[in-house]
C-alpha positions as CSV (number, residue, x, y, z in Angstrom):
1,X,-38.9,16.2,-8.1
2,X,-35.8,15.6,-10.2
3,X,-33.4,18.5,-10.9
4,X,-32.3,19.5,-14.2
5,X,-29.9,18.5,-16.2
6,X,-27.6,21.2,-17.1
7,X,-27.5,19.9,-20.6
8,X,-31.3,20.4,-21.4
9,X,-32.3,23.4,-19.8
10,X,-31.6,26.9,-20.5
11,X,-31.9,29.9,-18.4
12,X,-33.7,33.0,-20.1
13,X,-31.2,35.9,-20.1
14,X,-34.5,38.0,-19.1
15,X,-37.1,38.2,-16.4
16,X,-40.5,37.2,-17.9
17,X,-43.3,39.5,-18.3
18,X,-46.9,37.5,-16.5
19,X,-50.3,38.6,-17.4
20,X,-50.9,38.6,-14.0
21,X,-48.6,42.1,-13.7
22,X,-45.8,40.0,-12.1
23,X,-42.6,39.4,-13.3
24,X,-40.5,36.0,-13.1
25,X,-36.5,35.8,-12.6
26,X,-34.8,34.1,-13.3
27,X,-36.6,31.6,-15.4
28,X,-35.0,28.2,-16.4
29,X,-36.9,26.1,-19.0
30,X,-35.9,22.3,-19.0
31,X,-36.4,20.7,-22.7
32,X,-35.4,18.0,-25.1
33,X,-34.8,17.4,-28.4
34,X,-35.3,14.7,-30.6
35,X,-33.4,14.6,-33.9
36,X,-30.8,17.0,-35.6
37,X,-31.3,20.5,-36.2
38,X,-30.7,21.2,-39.7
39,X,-28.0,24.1,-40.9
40,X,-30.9,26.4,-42.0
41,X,-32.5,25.4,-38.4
42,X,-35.9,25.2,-40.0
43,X,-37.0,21.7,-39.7
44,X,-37.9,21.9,-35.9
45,X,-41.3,20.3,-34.4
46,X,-42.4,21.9,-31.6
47,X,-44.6,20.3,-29.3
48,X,-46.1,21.3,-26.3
49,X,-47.4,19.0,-23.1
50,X,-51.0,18.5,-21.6
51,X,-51.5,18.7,-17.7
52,X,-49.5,16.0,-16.7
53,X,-47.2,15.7,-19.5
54,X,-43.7,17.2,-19.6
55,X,-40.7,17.4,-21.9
56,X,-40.0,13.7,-22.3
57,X,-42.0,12.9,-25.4
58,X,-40.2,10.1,-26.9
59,X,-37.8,9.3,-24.0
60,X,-38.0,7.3,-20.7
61,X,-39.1,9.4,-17.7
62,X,-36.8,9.5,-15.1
63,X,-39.3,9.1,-12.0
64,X,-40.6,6.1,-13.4
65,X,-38.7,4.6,-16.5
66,X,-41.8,4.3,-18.6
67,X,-41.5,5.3,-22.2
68,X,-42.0,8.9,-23.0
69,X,-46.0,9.8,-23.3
70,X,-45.9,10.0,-27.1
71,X,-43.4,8.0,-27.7
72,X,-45.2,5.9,-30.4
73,X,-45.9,9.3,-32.4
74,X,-42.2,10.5,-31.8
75,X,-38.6,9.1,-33.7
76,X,-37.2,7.2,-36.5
77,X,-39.8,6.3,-39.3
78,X,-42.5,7.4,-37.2
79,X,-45.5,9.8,-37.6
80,X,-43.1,12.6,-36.4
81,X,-39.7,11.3,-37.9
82,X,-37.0,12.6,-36.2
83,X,-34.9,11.5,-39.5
84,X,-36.1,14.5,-40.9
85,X,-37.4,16.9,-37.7
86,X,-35.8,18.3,-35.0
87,X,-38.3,17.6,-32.3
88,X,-38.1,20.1,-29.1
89,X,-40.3,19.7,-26.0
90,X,-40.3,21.6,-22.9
91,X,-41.7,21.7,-19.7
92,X,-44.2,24.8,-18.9
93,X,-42.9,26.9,-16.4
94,X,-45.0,26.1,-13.2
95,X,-44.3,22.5,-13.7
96,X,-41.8,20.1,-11.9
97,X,-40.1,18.8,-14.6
98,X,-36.7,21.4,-14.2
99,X,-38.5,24.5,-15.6
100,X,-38.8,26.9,-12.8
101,X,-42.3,26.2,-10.8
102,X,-43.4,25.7,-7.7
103,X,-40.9,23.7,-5.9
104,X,-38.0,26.0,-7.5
105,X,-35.6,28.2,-5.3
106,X,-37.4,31.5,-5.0
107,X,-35.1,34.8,-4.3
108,X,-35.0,33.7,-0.5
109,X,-33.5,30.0,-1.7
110,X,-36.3,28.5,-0.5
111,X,-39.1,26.7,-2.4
112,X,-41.8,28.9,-3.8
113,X,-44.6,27.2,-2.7
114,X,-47.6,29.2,-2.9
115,X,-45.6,32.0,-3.4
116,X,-45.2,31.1,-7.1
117,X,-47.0,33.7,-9.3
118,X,-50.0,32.1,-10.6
119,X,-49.1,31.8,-14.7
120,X,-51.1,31.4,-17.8
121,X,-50.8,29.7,-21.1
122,X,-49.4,32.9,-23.0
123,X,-47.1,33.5,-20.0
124,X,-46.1,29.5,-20.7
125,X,-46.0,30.1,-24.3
126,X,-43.6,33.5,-24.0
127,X,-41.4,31.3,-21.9
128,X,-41.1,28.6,-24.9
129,X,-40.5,31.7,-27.5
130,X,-38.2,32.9,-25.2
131,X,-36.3,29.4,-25.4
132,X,-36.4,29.3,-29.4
133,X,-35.2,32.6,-29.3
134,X,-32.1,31.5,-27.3
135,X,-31.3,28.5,-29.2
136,X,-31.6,31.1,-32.9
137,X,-34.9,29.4,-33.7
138,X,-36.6,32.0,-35.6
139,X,-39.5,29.9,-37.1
140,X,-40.8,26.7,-36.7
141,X,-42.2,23.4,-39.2
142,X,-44.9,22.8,-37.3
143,X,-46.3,23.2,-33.8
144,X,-48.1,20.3,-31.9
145,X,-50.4,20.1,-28.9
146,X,-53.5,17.8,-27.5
147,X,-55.7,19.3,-24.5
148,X,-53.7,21.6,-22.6
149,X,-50.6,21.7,-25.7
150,X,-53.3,21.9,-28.0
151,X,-54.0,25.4,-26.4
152,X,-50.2,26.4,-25.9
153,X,-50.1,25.5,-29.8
154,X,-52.7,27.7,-30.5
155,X,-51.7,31.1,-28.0
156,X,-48.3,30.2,-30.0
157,X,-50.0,31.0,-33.2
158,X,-52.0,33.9,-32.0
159,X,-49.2,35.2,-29.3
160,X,-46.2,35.0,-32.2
161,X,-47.9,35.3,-35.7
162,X,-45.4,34.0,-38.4
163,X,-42.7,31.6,-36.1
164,X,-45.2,28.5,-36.7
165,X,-46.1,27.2,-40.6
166,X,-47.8,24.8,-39.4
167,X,-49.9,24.4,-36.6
168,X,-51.7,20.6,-35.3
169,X,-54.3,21.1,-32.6
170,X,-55.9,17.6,-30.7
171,X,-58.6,17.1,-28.7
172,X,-58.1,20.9,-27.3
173,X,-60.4,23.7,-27.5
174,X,-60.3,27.3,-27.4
175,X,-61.4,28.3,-23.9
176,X,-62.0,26.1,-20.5
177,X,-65.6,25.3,-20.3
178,X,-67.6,25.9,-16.4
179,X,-67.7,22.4,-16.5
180,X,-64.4,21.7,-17.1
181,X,-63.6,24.2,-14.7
182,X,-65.7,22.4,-11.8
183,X,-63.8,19.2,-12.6
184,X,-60.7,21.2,-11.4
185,X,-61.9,22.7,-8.5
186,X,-62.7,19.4,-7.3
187,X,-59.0,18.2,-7.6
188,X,-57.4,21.3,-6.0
189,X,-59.9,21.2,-3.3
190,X,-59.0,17.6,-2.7
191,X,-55.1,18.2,-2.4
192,X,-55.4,21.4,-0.4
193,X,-58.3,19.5,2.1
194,X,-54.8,17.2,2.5
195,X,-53.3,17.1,6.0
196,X,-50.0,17.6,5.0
197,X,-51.0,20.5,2.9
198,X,-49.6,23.2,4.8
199,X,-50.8,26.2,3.0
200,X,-48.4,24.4,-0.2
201,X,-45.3,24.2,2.2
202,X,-44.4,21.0,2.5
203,X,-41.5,20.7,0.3
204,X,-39.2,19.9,3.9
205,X,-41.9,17.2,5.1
206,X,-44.7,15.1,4.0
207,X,-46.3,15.9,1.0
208,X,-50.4,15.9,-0.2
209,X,-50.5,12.9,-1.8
210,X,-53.6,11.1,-0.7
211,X,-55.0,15.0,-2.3
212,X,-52.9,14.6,-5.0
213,X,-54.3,11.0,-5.7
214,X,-57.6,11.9,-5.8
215,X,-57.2,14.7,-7.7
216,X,-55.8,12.7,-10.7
217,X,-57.9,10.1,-10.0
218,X,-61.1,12.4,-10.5
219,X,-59.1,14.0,-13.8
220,X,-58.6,10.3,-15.3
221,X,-62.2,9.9,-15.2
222,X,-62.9,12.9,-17.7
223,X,-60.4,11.6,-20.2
224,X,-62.1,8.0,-20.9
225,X,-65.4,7.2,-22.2
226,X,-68.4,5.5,-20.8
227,X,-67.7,3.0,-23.5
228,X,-64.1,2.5,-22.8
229,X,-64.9,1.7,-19.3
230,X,-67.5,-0.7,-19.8
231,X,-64.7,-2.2,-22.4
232,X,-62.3,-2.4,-20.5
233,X,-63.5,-3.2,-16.9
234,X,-67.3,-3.0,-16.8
235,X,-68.7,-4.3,-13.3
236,X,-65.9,-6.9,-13.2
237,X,-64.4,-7.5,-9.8
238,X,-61.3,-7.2,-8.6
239,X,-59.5,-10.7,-7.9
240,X,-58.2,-11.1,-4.1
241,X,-54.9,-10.8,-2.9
242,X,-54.4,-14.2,-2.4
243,X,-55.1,-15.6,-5.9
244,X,-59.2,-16.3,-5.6
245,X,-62.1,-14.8,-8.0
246,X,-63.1,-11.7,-7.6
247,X,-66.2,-11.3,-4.8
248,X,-67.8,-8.4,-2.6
249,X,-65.7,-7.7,0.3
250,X,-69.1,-6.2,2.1
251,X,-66.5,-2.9,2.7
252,X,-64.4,-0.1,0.9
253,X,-61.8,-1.8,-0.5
254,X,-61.5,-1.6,-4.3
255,X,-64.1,-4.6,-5.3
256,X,-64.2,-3.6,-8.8
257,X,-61.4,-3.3,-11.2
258,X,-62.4,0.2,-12.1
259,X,-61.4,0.7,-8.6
260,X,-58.3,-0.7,-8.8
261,X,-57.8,0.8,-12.0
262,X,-57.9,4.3,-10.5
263,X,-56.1,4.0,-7.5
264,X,-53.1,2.5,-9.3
265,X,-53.3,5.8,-11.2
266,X,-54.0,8.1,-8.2
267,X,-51.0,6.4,-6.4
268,X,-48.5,6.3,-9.5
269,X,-49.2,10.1,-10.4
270,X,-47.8,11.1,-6.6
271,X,-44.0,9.4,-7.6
272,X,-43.8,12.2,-10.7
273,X,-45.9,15.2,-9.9
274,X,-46.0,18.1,-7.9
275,X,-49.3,19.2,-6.0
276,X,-48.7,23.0,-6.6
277,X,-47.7,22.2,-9.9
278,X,-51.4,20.7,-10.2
279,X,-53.0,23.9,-9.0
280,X,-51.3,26.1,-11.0
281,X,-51.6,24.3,-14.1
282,X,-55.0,24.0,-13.6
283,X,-55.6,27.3,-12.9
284,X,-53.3,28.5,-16.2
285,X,-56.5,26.1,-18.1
286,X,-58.9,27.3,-16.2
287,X,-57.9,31.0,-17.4
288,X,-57.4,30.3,-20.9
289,X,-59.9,31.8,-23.1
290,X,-58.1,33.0,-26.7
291,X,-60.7,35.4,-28.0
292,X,-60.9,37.4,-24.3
293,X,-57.9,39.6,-25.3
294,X,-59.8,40.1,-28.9
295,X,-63.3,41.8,-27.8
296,X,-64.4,38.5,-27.3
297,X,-64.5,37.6,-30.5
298,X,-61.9,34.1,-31.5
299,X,-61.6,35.0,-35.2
300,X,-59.8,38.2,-34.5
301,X,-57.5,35.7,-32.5
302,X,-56.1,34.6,-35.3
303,X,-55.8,37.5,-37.6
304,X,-52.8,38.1,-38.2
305,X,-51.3,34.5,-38.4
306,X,-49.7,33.1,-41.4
307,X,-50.0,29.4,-40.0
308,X,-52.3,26.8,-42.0
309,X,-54.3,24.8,-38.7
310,X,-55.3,21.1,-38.2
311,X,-57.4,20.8,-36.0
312,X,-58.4,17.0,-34.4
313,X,-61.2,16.1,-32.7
314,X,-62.8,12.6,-31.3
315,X,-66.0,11.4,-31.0
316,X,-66.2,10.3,-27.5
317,X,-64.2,13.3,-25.6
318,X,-66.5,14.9,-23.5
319,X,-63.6,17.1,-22.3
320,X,-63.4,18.7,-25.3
321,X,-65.8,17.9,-27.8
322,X,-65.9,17.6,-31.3
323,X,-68.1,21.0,-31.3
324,X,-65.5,23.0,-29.5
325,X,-63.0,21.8,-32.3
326,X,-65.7,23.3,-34.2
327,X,-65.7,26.8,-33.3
328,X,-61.9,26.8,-33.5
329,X,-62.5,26.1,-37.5
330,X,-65.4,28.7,-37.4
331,X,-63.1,31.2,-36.3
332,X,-60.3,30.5,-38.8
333,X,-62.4,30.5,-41.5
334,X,-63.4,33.9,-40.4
335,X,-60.2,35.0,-40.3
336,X,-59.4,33.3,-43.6
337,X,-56.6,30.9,-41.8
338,X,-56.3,27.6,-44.2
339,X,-57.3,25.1,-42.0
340,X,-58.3,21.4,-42.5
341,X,-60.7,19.4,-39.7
342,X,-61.2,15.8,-38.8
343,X,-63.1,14.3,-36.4
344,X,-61.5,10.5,-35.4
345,X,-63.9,7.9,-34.5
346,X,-62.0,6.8,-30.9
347,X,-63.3,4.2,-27.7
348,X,-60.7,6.1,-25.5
349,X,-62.4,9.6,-24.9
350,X,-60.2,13.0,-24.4
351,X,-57.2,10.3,-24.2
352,X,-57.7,9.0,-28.6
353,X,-54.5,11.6,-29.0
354,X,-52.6,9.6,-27.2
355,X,-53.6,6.2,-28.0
356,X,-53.3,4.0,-30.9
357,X,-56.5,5.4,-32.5
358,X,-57.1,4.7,-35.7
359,X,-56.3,7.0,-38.4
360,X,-54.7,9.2,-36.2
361,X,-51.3,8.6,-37.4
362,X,-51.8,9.4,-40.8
363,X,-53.4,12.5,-40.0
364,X,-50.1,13.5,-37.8
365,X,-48.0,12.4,-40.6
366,X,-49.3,14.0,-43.4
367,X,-50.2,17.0,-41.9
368,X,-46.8,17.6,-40.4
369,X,-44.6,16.0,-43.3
């Protein structure tokens, strides 16, 4: 995985406190920013990743030169103008990005490997506060998330009640479902069933990828719709190698274009991501539940926040559903949080945050503006 660049990341000048009991040190978060920072430093954006984002929102990734993962949301004249904002994205610690994970130098210099502590989203979200602190960033405009950064956004509001005015939650939900849960056992059983697995030491030799592949392959399937699939591909078949129409190949290759569709994204995950990485962020999901802290009850959450909440759901995520989005405006209301909801009519599943779905950027816009 690439290293960081000196010039976006920052090391914390303290060890970090983990649920878990453990303690991390050093800890280096890498970032970027998009935009100026004004004098009174108050017009900053923060927006946190999902699973297999990272920091470069709005810029090219340097494993694979494609455009950042929202970068139609993020810059000049867009939803999230960076004529006005200060946009800052970082990558959660147990990432592979260039904040400290996995495949960082442990104490001994050698990768951590499974050695890592396993993390959480509050222990990824007192990293990120940790980072504002550094940089004198005492409060934020507005913070952002979908699906995994949807949860960050809201620990951030719970975790640090006051540094976030603002606070936009998509397609997210306020703790990881069984299912959910199952769906991620799957893919971590798949990388560590990988012969090159090696207990999560393979940083000096072949990695998991064929685990690695299947595991995002299975993932992708959760974030698209039954009806996006038939859309898109529905029992098509693939066309041959050598140029002819598609027909049955009587075997295992990748006969239909779903196939195809998946393995291209199973193969091209392995060029940016880290298998431990997977498993822990996984596992920092599957712990997530807001209200456990809070007897159990998700109001008292959000208690002492002075954040107003938008909260964004879409019709066909099955991930996250439009209910769960629900009981995250229950729960403010209960707490007596201003909070607006809208549910998005989408074809693209768990994925409508991240695609051109309609209405979505006026909701980002005027609720952030």
């Amino acid at each position: 995985m690439p290293a960081c660049n000196p010039d976006l990341c920052l090391t914390l000048p303290d060890p970090l406190p983990l649920d878990s009991g453990a303690t991390l040190a050093p800890v280096t978060i890498a970032y970027q920013q998009y935009g100026e920072l004004s004098p009174e430093r108050d017009n900053v954006v923060l927006i946190f990743h999902a699973l297999t984002g990272d920091q470069y929102v709005a810029s090219p990734h340097p494993a694979t030169g494609k455009p950042g993962w929202w970068d139609r949301m993020v810059g000049p004249r867009k939803p999230i103008d960076t004529n006005r904002f200060c946009v800052i994205s970082t990558n959660v610690i147990g990432g592979c990005m260039g904040s400290t994970g996995p495949a960082s130098e442990g104490p001994d210099g050698k990768p951590y490997g499974q050695r890592f502590p396993v993390v959480t989203i509050h222990d990824m979200v007192r990293a990120i506060a940790g980072l504002l602190d550094v940089l004198e960033i005492d409060k934020v405009h507005a913070a952002v998330g979908g699906s995994m950064g949807g949860m960050q956004a809201m620990a951030f509001a719970s975790d640090f009640p006051g540094r976030a005015e603002r606070v936009l939650v998509l397609a997210s939900a306020a703790r990881q479902s069984a299912q959910n849960i199952a769906f991620h056992e799957v893919g971590r059983q798949a990388i560590m069933a990988d012969a090159n697995w090696n207990g999560g030491a393979y940083y000096d030799g072949a990695h998991p990828d064929a685990g690695l592949a299947v595991a995002r392959m299975a993932a992708h399937i959760t974030y698209l719709s039954e009806a996006g699939l038939t859309e898109k591909f529905g029992r098509r078949l693939q066309q041959r190698p050598d140029g002819s129409d598609g027909a049955k190949s009587f075997g295992f290759e990748a006969d239909f274009q779903v196939e195809s569709y998946l393995r291209y994204q199973g193969s091209g995950f392995t060029r940016r991501f880290d298998a431990n990485s997977y498993l822990y962020i996984t596992r920092a999901i599957d712990y997530f539940d807001l209200a456990e802290t809070h007897g159990g009850r998700l109001a008292d959450a959000f208690a002492h926040t002075s954040s107003r909440f938008c909260i964004v759901s879409f019709d066909t995520d099955w991930l996250y559903t439009t209910e769960e989005s629900r009981h995250i405006v229950r729960a403010l209301n209960a707490a007596g949080a201003p909070v607006s909801f809208v549910e998005l009519s989408s074809p693209y599943g768990h994925d409508g945050f991240l695609l051109d779905t309609p209405g979505l950027d006026e909701v980002v816009q005027g609720f952030v503006s």
